[in-house]
Every structure is written in structure tokens, then in C-alpha cells.
Backbone as numpy.savetxt, mean C-alpha at the origin, in Angstrom:
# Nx Ny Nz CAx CAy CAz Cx Cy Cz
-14.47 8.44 13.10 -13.39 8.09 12.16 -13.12 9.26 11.23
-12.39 9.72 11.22 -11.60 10.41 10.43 -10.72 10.30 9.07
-11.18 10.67 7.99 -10.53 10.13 6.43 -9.41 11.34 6.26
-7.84 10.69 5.48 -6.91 11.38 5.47 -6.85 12.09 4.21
-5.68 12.43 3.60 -5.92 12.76 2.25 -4.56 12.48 1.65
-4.83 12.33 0.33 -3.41 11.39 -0.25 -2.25 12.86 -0.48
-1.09 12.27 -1.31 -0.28 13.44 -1.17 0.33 13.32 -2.39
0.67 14.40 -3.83 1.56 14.02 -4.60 2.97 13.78 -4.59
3.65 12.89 -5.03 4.94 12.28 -4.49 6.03 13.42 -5.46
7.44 13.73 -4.86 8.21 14.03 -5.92 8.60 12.97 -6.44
9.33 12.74 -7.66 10.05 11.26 -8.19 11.08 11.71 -8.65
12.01 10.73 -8.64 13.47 10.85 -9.10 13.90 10.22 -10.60
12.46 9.35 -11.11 12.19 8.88 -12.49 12.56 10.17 -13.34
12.89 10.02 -15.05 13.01 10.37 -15.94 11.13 11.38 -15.68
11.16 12.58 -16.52 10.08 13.07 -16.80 9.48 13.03 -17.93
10.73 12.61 -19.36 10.04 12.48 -20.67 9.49 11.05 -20.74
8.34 11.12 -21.94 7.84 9.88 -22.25 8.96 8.68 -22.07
9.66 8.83 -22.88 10.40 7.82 -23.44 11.61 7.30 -23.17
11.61 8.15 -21.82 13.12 7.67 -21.06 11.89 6.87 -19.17
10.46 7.40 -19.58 10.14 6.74 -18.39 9.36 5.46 -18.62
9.46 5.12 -20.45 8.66 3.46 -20.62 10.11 3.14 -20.68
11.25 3.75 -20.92 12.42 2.87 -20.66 12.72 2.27 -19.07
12.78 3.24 -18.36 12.76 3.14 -17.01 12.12 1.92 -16.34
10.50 1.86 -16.64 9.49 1.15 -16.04 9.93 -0.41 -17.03
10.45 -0.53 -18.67 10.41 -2.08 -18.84 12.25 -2.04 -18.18
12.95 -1.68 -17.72 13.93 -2.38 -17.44 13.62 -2.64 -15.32
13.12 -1.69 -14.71 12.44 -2.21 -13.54 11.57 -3.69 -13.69
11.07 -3.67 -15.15 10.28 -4.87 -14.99 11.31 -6.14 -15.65
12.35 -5.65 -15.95 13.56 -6.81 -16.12 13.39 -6.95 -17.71
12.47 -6.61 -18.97 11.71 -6.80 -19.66 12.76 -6.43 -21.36
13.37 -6.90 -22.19 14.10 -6.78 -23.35 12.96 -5.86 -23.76
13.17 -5.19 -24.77 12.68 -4.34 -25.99 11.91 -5.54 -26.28
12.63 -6.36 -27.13 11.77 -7.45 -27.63 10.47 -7.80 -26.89
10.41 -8.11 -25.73 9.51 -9.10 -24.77 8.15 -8.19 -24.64
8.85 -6.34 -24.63 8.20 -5.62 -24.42 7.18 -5.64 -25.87
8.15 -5.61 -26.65 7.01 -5.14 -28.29 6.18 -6.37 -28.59
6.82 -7.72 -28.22 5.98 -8.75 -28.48 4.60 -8.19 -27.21
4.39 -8.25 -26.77 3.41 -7.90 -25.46 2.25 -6.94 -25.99
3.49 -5.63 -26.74 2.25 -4.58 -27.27 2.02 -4.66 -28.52
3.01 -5.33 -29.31 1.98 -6.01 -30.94 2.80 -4.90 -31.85
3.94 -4.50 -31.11 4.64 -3.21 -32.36 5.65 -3.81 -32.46
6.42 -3.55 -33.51 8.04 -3.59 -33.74 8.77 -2.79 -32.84
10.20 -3.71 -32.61 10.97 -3.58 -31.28 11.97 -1.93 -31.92
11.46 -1.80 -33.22 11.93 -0.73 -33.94 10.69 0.61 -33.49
9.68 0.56 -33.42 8.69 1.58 -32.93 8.96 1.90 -31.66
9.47 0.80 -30.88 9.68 0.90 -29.17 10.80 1.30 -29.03
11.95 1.21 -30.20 12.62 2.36 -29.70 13.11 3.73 -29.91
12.46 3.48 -30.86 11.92 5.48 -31.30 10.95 6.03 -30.15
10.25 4.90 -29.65 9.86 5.93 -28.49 10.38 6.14 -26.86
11.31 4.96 -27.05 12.21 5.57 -25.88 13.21 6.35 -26.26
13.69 6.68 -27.37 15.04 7.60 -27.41 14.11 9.15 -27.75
12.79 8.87 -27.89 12.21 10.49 -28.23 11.93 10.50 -29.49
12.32 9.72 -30.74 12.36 9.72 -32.43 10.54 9.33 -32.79
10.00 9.16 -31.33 8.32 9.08 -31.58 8.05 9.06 -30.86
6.99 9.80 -31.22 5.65 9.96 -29.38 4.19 9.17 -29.82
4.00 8.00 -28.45 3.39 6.98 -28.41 2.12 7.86 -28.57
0.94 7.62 -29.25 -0.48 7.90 -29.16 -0.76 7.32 -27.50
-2.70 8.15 -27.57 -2.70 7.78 -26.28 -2.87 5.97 -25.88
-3.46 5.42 -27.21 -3.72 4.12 -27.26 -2.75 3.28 -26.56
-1.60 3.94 -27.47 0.16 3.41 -26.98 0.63 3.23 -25.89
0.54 4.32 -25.45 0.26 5.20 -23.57 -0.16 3.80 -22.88
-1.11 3.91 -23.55 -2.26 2.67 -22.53 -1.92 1.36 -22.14
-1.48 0.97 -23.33 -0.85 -0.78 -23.95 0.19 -0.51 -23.44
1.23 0.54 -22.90 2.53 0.22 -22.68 2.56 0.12 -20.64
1.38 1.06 -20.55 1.07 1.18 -19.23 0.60 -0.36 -18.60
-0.29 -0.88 -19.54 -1.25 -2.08 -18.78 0.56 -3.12 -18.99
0.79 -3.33 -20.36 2.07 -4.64 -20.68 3.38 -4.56 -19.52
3.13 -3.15 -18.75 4.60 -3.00 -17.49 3.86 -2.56 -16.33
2.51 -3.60 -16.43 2.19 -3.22 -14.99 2.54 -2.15 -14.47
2.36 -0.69 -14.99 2.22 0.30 -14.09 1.68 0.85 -13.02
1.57 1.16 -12.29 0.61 1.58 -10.88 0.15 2.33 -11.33
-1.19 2.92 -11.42 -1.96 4.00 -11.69 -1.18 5.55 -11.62
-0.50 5.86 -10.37 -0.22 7.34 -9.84 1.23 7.37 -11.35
1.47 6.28 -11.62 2.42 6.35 -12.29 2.29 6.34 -13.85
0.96 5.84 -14.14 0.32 6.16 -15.22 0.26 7.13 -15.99
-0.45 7.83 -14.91 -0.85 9.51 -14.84 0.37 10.37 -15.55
1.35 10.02 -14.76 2.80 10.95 -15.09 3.18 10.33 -16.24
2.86 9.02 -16.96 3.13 8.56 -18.43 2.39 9.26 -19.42
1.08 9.23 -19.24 -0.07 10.25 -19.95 0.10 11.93 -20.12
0.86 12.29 -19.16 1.12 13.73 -18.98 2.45 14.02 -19.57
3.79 13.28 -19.54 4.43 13.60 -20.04 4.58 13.11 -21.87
3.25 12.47 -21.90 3.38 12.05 -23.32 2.18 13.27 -24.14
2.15 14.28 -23.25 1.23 15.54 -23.71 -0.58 14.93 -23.94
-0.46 13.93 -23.25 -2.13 13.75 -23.04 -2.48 13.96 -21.38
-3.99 13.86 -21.61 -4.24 14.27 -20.57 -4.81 12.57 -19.65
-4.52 12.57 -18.39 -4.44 11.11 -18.20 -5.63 10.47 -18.03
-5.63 9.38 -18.10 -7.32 8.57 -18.45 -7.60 7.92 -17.21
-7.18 8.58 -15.98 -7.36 8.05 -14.63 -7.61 9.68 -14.02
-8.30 9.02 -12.79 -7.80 10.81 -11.75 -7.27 10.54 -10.90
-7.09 11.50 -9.98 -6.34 11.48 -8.80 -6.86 12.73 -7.40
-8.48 11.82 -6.72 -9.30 12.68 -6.38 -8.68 13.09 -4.65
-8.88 13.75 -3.82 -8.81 13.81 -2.18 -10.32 13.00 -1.73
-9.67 12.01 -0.63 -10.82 11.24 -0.29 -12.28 11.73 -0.03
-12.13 13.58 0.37 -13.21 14.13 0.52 -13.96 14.51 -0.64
-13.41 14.19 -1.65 -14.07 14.80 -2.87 -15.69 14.13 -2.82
-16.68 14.84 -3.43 -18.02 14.42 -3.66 -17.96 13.13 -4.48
-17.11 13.44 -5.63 -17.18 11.60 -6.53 -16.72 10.87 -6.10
-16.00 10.25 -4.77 -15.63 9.40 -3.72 -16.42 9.19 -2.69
-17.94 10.08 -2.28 -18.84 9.66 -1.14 -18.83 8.44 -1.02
-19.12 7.26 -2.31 -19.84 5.84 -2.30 -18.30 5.08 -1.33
-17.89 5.24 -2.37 -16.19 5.12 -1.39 -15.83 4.92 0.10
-16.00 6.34 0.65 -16.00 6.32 1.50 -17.03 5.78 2.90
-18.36 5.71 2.10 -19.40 4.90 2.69 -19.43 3.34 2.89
-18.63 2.92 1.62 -18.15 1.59 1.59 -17.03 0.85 2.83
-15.87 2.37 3.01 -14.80 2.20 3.81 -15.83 2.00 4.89
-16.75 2.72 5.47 -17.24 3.17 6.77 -18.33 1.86 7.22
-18.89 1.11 5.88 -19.27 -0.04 6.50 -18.75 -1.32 6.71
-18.05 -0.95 6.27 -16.60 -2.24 5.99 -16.22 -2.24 7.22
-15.61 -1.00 7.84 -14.81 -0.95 9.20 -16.17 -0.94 10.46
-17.13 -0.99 10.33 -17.95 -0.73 11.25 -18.87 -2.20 11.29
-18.51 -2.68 10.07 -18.99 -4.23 10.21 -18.17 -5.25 10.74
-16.85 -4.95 10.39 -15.76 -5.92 11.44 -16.22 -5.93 12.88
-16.65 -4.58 13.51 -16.14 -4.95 14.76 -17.00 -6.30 15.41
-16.24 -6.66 16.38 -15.38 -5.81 17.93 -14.26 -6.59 17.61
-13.89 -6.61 15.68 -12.25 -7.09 15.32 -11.84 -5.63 14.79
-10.11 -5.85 15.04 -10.02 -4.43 14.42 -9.31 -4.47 13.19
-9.78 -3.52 12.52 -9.86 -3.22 10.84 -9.35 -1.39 10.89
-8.20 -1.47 10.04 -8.07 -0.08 9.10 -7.71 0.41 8.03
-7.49 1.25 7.92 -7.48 1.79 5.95 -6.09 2.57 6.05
-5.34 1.78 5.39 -3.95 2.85 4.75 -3.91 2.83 3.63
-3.41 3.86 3.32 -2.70 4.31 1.88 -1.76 3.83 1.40
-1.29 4.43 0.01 -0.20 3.41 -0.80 1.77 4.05 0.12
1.35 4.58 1.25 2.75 4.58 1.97 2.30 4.29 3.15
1.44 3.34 3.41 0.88 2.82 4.80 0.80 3.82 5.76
0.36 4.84 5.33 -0.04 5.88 6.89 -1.60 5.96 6.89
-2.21 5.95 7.86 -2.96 5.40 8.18 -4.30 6.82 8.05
-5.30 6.01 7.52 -6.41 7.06 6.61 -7.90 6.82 7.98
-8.37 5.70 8.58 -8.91 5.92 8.96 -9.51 4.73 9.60
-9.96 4.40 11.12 -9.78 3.02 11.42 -10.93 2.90 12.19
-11.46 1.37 12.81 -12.52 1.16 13.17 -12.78 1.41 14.91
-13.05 1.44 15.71 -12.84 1.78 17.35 -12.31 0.56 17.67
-12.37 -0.75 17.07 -11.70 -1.95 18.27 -10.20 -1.49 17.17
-10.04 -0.82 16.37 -8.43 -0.53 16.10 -8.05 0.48 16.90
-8.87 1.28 17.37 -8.19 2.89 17.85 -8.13 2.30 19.32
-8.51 1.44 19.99 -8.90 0.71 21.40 -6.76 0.12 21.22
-6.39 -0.73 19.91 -5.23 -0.64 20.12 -4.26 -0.01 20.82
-4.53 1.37 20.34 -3.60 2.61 20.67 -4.09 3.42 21.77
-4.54 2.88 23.11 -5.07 3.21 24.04 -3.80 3.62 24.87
-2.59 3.13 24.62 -1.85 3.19 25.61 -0.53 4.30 25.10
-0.42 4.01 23.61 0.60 4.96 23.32 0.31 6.05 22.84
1.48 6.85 23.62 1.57 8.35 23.76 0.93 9.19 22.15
0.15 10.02 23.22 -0.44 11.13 22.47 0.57 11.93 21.19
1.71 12.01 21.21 3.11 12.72 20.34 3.43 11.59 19.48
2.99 10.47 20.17 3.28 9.31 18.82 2.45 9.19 17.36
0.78 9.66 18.29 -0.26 9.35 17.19 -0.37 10.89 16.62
0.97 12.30 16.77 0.30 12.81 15.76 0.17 12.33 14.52
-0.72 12.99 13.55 -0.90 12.82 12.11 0.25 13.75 11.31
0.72 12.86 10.19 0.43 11.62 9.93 1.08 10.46 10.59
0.04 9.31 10.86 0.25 8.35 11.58 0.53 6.96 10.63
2.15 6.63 10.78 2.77 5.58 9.66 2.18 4.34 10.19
1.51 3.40 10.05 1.25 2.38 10.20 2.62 1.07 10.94
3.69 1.20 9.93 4.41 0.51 9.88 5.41 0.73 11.34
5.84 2.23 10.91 6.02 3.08 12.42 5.43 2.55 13.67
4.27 2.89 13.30 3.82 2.80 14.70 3.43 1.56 15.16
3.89 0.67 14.68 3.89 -0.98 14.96 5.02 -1.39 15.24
6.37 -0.31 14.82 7.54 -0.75 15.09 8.20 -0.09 15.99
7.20 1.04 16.73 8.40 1.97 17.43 8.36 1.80 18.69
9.41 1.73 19.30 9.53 1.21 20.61 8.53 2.51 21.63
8.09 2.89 21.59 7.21 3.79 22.28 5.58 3.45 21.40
5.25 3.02 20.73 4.16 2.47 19.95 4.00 0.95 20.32
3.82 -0.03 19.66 2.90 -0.83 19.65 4.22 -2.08 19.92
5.36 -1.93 19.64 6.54 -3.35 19.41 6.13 -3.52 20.99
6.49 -2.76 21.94 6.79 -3.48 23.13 5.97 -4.63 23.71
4.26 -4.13 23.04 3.26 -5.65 23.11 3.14 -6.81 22.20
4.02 -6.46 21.23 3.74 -7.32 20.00 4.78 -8.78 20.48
4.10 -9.64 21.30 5.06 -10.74 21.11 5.66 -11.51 20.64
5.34 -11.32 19.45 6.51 -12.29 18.62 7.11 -11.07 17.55
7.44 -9.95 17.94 8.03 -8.78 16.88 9.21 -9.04 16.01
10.07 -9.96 16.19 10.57 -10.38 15.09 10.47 -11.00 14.33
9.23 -11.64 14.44 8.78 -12.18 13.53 8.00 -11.40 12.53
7.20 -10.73 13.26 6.30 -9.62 12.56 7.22 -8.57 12.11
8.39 -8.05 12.33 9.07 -7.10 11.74 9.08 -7.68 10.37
10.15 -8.62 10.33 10.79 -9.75 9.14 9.59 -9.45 8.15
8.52 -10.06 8.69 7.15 -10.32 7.41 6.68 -8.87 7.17
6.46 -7.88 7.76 5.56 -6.33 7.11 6.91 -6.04 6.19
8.44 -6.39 6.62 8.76 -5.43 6.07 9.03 -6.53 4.89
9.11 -7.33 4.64 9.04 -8.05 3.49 7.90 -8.01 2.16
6.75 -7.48 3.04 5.67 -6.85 2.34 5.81 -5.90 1.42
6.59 -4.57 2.36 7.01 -3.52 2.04 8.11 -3.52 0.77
9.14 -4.29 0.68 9.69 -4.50 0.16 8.93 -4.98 -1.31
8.27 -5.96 -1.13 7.78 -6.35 -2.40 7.06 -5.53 -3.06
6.18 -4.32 -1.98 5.48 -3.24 -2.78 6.40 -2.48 -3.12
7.70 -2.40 -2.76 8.48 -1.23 -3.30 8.98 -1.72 -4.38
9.34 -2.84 -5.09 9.46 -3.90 -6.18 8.67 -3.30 -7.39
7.65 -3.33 -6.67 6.32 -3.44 -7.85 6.07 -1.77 -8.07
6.33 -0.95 -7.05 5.58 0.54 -7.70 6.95 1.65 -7.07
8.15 1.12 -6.82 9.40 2.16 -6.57 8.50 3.59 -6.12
7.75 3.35 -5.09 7.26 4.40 -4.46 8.17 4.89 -3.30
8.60 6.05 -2.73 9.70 6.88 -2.76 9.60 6.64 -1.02
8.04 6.92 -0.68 7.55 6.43 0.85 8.08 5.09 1.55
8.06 3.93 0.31 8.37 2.91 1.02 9.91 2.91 1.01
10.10 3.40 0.27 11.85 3.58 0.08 12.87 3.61 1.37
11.87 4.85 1.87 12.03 5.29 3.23 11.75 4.52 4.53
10.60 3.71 4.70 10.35 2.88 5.36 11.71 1.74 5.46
12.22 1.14 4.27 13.08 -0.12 4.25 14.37 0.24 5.01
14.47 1.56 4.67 15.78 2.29 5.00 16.12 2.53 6.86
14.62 2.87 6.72 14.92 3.37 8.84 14.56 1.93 9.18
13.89 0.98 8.39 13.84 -0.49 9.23 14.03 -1.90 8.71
15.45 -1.93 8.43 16.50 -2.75 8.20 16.07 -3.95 8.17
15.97 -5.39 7.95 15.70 -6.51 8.34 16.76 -7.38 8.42
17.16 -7.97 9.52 18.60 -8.90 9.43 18.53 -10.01 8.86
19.44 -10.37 7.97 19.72 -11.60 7.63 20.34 -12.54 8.56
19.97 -14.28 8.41 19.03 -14.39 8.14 17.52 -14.28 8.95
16.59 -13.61 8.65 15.45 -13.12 9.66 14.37 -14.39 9.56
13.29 -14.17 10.75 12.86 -15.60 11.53 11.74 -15.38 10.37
11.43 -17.52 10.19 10.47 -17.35 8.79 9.23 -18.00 9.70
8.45 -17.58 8.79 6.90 -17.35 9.71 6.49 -18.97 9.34
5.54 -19.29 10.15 4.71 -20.74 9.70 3.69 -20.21 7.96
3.16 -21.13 8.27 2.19 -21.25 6.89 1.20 -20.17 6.79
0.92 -19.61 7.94 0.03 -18.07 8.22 0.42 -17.17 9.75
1.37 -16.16 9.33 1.97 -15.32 10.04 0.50 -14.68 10.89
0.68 -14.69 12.34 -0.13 -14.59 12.78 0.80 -13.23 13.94
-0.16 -12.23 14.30 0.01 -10.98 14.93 -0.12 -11.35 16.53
0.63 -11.70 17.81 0.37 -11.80 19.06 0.42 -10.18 19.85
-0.53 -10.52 20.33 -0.45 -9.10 20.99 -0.52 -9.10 22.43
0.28 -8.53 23.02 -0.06 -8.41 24.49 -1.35 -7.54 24.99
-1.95 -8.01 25.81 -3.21 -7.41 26.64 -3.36 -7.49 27.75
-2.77 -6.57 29.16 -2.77 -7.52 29.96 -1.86 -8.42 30.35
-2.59 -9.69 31.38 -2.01 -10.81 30.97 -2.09 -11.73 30.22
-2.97 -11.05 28.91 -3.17 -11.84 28.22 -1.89 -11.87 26.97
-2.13 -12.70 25.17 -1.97 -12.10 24.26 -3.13 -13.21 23.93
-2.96 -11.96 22.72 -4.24 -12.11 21.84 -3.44 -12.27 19.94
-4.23 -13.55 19.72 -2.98 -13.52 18.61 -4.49 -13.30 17.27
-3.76 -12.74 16.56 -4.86 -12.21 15.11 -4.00 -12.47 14.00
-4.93 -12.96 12.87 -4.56 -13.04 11.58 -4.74 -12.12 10.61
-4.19 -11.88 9.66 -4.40 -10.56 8.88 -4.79 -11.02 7.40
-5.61 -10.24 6.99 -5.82 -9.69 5.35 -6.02 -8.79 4.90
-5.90 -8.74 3.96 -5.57 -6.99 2.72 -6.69 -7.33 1.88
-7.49 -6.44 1.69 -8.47 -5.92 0.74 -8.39 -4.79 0.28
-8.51 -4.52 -1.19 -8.18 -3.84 -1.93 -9.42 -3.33 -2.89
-9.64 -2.40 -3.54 -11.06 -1.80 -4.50 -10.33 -2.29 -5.78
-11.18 -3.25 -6.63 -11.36 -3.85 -7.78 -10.99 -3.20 -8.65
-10.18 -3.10 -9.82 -10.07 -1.98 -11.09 -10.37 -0.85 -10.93
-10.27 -0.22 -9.55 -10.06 1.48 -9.71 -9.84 2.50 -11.33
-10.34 3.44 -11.12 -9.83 4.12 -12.13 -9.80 5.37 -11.73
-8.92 5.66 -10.00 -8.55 6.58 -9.57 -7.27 6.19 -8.98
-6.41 7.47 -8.76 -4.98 6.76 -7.91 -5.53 6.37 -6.25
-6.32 7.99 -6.12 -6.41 7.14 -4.78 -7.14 6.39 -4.25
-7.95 5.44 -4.85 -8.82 4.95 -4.50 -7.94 3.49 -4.29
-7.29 3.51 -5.80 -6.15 2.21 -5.85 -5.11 2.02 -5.01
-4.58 3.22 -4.24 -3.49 3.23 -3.36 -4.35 2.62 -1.69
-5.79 2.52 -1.70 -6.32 1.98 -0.16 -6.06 0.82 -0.31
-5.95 0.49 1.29 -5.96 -0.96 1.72 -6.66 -1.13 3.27
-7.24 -2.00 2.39 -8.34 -2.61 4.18 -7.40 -3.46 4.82
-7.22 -3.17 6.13 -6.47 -4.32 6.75 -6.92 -4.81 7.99
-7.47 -6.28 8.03 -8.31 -6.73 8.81 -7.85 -7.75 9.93
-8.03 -7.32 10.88 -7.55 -8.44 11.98 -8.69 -9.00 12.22
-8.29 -10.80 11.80 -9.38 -11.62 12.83 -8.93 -12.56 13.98
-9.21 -12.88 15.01 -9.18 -13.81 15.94 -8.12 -15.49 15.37
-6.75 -15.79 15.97 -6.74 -16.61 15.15 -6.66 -18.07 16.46
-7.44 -17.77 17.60 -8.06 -19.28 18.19 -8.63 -18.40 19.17
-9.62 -19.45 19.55 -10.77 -19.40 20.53 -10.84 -18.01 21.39
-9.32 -18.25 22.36 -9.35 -17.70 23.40 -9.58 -16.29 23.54
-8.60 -15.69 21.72 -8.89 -14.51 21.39 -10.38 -13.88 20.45
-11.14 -14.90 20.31 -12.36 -14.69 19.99 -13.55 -14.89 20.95
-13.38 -14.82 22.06 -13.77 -15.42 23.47 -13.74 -13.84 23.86
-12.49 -13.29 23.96 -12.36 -12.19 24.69 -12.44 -11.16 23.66
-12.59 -11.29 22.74 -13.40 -9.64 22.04 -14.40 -9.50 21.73
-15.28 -11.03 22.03 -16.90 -10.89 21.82 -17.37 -10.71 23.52
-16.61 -10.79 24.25 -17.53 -10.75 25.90 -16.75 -9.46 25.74
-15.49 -8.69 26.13 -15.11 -7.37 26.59 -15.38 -6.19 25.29
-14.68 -6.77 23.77 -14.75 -5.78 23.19 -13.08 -5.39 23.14
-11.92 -5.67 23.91 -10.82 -5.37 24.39 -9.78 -5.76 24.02
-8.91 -4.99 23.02 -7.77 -4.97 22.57 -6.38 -4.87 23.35
């Protein structure tokens, strides 16, 4: 298994303090008011510091970051353009203060098997996966899986993984609805891009009570259920941008055939 490494994003956000806590409470739909009630200041302090007439301490920084749900990577660029230095990092997975990390990823994915489990990043390209995941991609082309390898892509591209996925419109509809909601929450520039090359039609097919993944094998399919696991209160970007994503068995037949073959 192989670990990737994250990437700094350009942004099209404001760069001063106070045009980017403006930015982030009107993304969050949020009045001046709603905002100052939240951080305990007058709606008169909040806006001296969005027009520039005051620069938030780092305390300020902090309370305005946690009250608009900021994403960490986005933190950072609040702390920096408010001339502090930011109270998070932003390490490469190989760094030495990430070993435990990455030891964690490596038993995590090595304890799933013979289900398959992998690790993407906060633009779903894919950091590093378990062998009953890489057993997936047994069939598609070598030019597909160069790196970097989009997750979402390569589940949707007709030379990748759609042509086995039997119920793909269904599964389109729901990842990219995912996608969507993460692009909601952190206007990250990656997913931006994702929504854009993969459209979803209205109105698109709605899943039962747990969207379940069919896969062709064979003559078989093999249908799997999914979950997202995530690292607890990070206080790195990239540690906060991983996601475990775990396929399990969702009846017999497909838990039958990956405990006798192993075979995706």
C-alpha cells in the first residue's frame, strides 16, 4: 500500500481577514446578528471586522472559526491572513509526526479484509487501499489507474468500474449527492470540479433506506454496503481531510464468496 500526499488548493475566496469571515457567515446563510450572538460580541465589533476597521485577536480567529463551522485547511488561511500564525498544521502523510496515523490507516485497512476498505482525501482521490480493494481494479486499464487516482472517477468512468456497477444510477445519484453536500459544507474547489464533469439528472433514482453498491463479478454481483470513518478532532488539515471507506457484505451470498475465494 502506498500513502499519497495532500496538495495546497488555489482559492477564489477573499484573502483579507474580514472579507473571508464575511464570505464564510453568508455561505453559512448566517445575519451579523446570529453570527455575534454565537461569538458573545456586538454585531458592531463584527463589523469592523469584516469591513477591515478591526483585526480579530487570535482568540477571535478561533470563536469565529469554530461559530461558521470552518474546515480546518480553511482555518489556516483565516489565522494567516489575520497575521497569526495558525493553531492547526498542515503535515504530508509521510511526515514523522503522522507515523501513529498512518499505522492506524494500515491496521484499519488490513483488518477489514477479505472486505474492501480505502482511504481518500478531502477531493476523494485515493491515498491508499487494502488488497481485496486493489483486487477491484483487476480489470481496468493500467492508463486509468495512473496517479492521481479520483475515486469518484474511477467509479464513474466508463472504462473504470461503471460498466460492473449494477445499479449505477443509482449509485451515481447518491456519491454525487454526497459530493455535493461536501461541497456545501467546505466550497472545496476539487469537488467543484467533480459536480461539474458529473451532472446528476433530475429527477434522479432515490435509493431505499441503505444505498447499497452491486457489483458485477463474473456471473455473479456482489452487493456491499458502505461507511465513512473519519479521525476524531484532528488538529491537522490533513489528517481531517481522510476518509476510511469501508465495504461490507450486504447478504449472505456476498459474504459466502469473499470468505471462501477472497474475490472481488
Amino acid at each position: 500500500m502506498t500513502l499519497g500526499t495532500t496538495t495546497t488548493l488555489d482559492r477564489t475566496a477573499p484573502a483579507d481577514v474580514g472579507s473571508l469571515v464575511r464570505h464564510w457567515r453568508q455561505r453559512r446563510r448566517l445575519s451579523q446578528q446570529a453570527l455575534s450572538d454565537r461569538c458573545g460580541v456586538s454585531t458592531r465589533h463584527l463589523s469592523y471586522i469584516e469591513t477591515g476597521k478591526a483585526r480579530p485577536s487570535p482568540t477571535m480567529v478561533g470563536q469565529l472559526s469554530e461559530a461558521l463551522s470552518v474546515p480546518l485547511r480553511e482555518r489556516r488561511r483565516l489565522f494567516a491572513a489575520a497575521g497569526f500564525v495558525p493553531d492547526t498544521s498542515e503535515l504530508p502523510l509521510d511526515a514523522p509526526a503522522l507515523a501513529e496515523v498512518n499505522e492506524a490507516l494500515e491496521q484499519i485497512l488490513a483488518g477489514h479484509e477479505p472486505y474492501p476498505a480505502l482511504v481518500i482525501d478531502g477531493g476523494w482521490d485515493l491515498v491508499t487501499a487494502n488488497e481485496a480493494a486493489y483486487r477491484l481494479l483487476a480489470d481496468v486499464p493500467a492508463d486509468v489507474l495512473e496517479p492521481p487516482v479520483n475515486v469518484v472517477r474511477l467509479s464513474l468512468d466508463p472504462r473504470g468500474l461503471a460498466p460492473r456497477i449494477a445499479n449505477l444510477d443509482e449509485w451515481r445519484a447518491a456519491i454525487m449527492s454526497r459530493i455535493r453536500h461536501e461541497h456545501d459544507t467546505t466550497g472545496d474547489p476539487r469537488l467543484a470540479a467533480l459536480l461539474a464533469e458529473f451532472p446528476v439528472p433530475r429527477p434522479h433514482p432515490t435509493p431505499g433506506i441503505v444505498l447499497t453498491l452491486r457489483l458485477r463479478a463474473g456471473d455473479d454481483v456482489l452487493s456491499f454496503l458502505t461507511t465513512t470513518t473519519v479521525f476524531g478532532t484532528p488538529g491537522d488539515v490533513t489528517v481531517a481531510e481522510l476518509a476510511i471507506e469501508a465495504l461490507y457484505p450486504a447478504d449472505a451470498a456476498t459474504r459466502a464468496a469473499l470468505a471462501v475465494t477472497g474475490r472481488v
